[in-house]
N, C-alpha and C positions, 0 to 999 in steps of 0.2 A: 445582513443577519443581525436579527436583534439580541448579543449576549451579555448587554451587560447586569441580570442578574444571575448567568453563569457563575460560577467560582474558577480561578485558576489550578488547572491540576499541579501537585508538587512533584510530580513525575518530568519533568523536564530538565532535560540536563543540557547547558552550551558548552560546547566546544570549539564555536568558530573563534577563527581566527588563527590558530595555530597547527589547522589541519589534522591535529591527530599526530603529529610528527612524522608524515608521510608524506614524500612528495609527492608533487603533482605529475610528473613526468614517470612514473613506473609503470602506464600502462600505454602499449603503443595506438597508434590513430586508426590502424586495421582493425585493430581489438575491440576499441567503439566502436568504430561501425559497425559490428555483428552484434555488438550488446544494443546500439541503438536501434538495431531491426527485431532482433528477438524480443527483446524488454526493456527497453526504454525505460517505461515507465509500470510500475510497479511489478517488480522482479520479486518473485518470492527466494531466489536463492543466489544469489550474485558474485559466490564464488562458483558456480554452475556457468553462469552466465560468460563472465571474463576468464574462468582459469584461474583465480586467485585463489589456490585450493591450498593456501600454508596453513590458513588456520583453521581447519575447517573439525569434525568429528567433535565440535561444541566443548570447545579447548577455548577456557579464558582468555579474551584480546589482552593486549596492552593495555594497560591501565595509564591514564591520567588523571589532574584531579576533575572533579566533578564540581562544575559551578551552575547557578542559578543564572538565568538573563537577567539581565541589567532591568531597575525600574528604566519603564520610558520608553521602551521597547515595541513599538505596538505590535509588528509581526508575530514576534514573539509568544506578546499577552493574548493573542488571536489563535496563537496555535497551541496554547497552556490554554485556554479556554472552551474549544474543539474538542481537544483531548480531554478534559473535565467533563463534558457533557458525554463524552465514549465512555467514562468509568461510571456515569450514574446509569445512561442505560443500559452497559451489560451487568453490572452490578444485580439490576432488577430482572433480567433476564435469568441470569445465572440461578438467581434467588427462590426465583419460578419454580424452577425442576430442583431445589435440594442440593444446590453445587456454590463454591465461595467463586468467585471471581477473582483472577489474581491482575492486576494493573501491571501493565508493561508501561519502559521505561519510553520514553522518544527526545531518541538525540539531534542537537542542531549540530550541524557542520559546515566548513569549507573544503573543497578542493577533496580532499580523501581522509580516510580516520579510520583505527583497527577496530573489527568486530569479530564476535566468536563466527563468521562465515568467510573471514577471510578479510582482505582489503577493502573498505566500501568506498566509491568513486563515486563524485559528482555526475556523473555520466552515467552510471546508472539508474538517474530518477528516485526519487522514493522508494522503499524497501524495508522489508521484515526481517529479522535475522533471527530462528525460532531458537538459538545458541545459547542469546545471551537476553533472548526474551526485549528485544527492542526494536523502536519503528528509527530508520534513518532517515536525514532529509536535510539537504540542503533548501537554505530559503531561495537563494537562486533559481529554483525548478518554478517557482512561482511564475520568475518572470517567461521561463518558458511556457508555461501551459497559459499565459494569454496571450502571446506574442505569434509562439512559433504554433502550438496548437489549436488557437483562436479561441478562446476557453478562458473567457474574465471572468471575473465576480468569486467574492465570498463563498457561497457553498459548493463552487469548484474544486476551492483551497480545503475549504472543509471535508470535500469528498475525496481527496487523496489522502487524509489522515486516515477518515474510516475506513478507508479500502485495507489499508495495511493494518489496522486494529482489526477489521475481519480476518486477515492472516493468523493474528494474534488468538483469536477467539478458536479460529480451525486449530492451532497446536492446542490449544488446553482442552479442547473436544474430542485431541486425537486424531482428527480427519488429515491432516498435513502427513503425518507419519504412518499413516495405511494406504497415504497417495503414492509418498514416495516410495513404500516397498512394493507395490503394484508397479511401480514404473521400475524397478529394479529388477523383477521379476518377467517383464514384459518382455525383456530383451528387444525390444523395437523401439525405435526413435518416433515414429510416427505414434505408435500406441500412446508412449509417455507420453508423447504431446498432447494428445487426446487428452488425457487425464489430468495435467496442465490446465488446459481453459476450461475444465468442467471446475478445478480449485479456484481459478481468478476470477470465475465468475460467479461461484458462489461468494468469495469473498466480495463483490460489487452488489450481491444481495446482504449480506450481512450490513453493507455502508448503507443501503436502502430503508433496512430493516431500523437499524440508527438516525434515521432522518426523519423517519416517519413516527418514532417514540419520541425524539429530543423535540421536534413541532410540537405533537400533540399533549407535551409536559409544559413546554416554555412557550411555546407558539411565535420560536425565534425565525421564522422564512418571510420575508416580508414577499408581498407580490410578484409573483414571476421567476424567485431566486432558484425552485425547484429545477428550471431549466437549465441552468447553470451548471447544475452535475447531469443531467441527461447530455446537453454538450458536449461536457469532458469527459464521458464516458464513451460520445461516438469519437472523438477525436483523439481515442489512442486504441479505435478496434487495431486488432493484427492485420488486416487487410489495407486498413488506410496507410498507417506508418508502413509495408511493406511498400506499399504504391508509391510514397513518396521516400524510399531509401534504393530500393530496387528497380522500381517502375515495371513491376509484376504482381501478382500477388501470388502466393504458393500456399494456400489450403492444408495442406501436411504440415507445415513447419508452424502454424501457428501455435501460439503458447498459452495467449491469454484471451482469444475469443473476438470475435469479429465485434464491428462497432455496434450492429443491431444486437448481436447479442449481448454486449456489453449494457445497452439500454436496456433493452428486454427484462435483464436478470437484476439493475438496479430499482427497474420502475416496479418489478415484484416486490420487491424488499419495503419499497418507499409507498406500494400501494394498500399493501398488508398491516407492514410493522410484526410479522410473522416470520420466525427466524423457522417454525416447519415447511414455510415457503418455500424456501432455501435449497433443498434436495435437488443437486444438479445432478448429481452422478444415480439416479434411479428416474431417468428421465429420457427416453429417445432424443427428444425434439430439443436442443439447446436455444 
């Protein structure tokens, strides 16, 4: 990816190294295993997901201080630079239709760290917390999403920020908290889930939608990078991670959308650069 006439966003705060003052050991191995089948990787509610529901009804985490990365960083200046190019495109977005955009915050961490959703864990992959208005992530997941997902390259990395700044974009729209009172209301676990991957996969058009404005501004993708998040978006459908957690796949219980559709709904996003695109949940055909 070509960023470097990107800016760094001052929206990042590090926390690694000190976990958050949480250990690592407070969640049992059973317990992953269900979050690794449900949501792995980008969990809209991950006190949902594991049962860490202490903090949850968007109650102030623990605080710690808040530090800047280190210069020299380059993970770091790659993912403060990602994140700068999400604030200028939805900035313009926003701007469009007569609305401010507010920047969320994206925390670096190790091991575990308090959020307004409760405990966040390394184990839960990347994640939105809509509490305290922030993307989590350990840089660790990186090395998962080429290793263990088969899913290298730069706007891999870069499309798992914007996936959870689509998170970000549905709570200030509102769409996150008419999702979730529908799923409240559904009284069925299958329903809610429905309504689940109609949200994950429009937030995978929203990161589409950021790809395709952040190119067409900077003309930062060099040859062939676009595939790189089509990739990493088949390689966390709900059907593949069930197949390799379960060795079935269960249709019902999916949360975040099959890997075609994970494609499907990103290459909208990335083919338009039209956030009207986007309308998953007034749509039969996901």
């Amino acid at each position: 990816m070509r960023l470097d006439d990107q800016s760094e966003s001052a929206n990042v705060e590090d926390r690694r190294g000190g976990g958050g003052g949480i250990g690592r050991g407070s969640v049992g191995i059973g317990t992953l295993v269900i979050a690794l089948a449900a949501g792995y990787f980008f969990g809209i509610d991950p006190a949902v997901i594991l049962g860490l529901a202490s903090n949850t009804g968007g109650q102030p985490a623990a605080s710690r201080p808040a530090h800047k990365p280190p210069a020299g960083d380059d993970m770091a200046t790659f993912v403060a630079k990602v994140l700068g190019s999400t604030e200028t495109t939805w900035h313009a977005v926003f701007s469009a239709v007569g609305r401010r955009y507010q920047e969320p915050k994206l925390v670096l961490f190790t091991g575990a760290t308090p959020t307004a959703c409760g405990t966040g864990q390394t184990a839960m992959g990347p994640f939105y917390c809509p509490g305290d208005q922030k993307v989590y992530i350990d840089l660790a997941f990186y090395r998962d999403l080429r290793e263990r997902f088969h899913a290298p390259g730069e706007f891999a990395q870069a499309y798992v920020i914007a996936h959870e700044v689509g998170h970000h974009v549905q709570n200030l729209l509102g769409i996150s908290d008419k999702v979730h009172a529908a799923q409240q209301r559904s009284g069925n676990k299958a329903a809610a889930n429905a309504l689940s991957v109609r949200l994950e996969l429009q937030a995978d058009c929203f990161a589409g939608v950021w790809g395709h404005r952040a190119d067409s501004m900077q003309k930062m993708l060099e040859p062939g990078e676009a595939e790189q998040a089509l990739t990493a978006a088949a390689a966390i459908g709900d059907d593949r991670l069930q197949r390799q957690t379960r060795g079935q796949v269960v249709p019902e219980s999916f949360t975040h959308g099959s890997s075609e559709q994970r494609v499907r709904w990103f290459r909208r996003g990335m083919d338009s650069g039209d956030i009207r695109q986007c309308d998953t949940f007034n749509t039969a055909a996901l």
